[in-house]
C-alpha distance (Angstrom), angle and dihedral (degrees) to the residues before:
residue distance angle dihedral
X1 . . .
X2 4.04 . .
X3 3.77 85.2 .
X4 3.51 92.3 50.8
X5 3.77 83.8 51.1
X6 3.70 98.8 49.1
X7 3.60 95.5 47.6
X8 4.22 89.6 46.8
X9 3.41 87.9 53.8
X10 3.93 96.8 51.7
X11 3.85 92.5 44.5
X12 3.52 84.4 56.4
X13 3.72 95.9 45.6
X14 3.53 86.5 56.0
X15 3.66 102.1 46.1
X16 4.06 81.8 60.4
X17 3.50 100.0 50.5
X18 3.91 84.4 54.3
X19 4.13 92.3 42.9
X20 3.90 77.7 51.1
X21 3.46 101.1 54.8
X22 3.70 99.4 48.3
X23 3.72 96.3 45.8
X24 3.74 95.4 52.8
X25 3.75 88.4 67.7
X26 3.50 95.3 71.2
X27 3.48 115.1 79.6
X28 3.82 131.1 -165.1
X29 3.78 128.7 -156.7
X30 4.01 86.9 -140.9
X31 4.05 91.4 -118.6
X32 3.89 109.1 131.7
X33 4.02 115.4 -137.4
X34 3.22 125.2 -152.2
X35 4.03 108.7 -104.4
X36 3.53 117.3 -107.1
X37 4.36 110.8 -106.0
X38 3.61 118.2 -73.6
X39 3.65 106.6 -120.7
X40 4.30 121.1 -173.8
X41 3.75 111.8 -89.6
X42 3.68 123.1 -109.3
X43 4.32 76.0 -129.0
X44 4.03 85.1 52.5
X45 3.87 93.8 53.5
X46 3.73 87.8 46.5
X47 3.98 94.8 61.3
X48 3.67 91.4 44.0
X49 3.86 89.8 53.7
X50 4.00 95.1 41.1
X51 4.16 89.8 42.3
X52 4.15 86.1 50.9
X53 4.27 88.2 46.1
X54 3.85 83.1 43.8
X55 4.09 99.2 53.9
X56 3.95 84.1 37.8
X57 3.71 90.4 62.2
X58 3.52 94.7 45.3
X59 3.94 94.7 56.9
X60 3.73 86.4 50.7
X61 3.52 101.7 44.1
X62 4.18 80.9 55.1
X63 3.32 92.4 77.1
X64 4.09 119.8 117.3
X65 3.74 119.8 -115.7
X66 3.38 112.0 -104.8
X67 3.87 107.0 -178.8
X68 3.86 132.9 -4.5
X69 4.40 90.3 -139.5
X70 3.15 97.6 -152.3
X71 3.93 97.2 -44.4
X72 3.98 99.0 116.4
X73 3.57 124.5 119.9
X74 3.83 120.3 -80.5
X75 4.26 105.0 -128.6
X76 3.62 120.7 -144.4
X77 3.44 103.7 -131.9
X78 3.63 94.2 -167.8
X79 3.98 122.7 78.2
X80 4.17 121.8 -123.0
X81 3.37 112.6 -96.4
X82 3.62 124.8 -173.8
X83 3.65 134.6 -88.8
């Protein structure tokens, strides 16, 4: 499990030194912008619709039952016996 560790570690050590080297490229002239507007997220929109479908279910799904049509269980009338 140490070894597992060790070698983790150093895979991640290396993964760093490669972040490193492509970040350093960039180079800022330390001005700040101002960010561009935030607008709503298609994703945003989304979980407005799918909470709206979600409560719309729920009021539906409230409904009493008013009949089983058919759909009740079928009884065996006879008792197990064995094989």
């Amino acid at each position: 499990m140490v070894e597992e560790a060790t070698a983790a570690a150093r895979s991640l050590a290396g993964e760093a030194d490669r972040l490193l080297a492509e970040v350093s490229r960039f180079r800022t002239d330390g001005k700040q912008r101002p960010s561009a507007p935030v607008h709503a997220s298609p994703v945003h929109d989304l979980q407005a619709r799918a909470a709206a479908a979600g409560r719309d279910i729920a009021r539906t799904s409230r409904r009493p039952v008013t009949g089983t049509r058919g759909n009740a269980l079928a009884v065996a009338e006879d008792e197990w016996s064995e094989f």
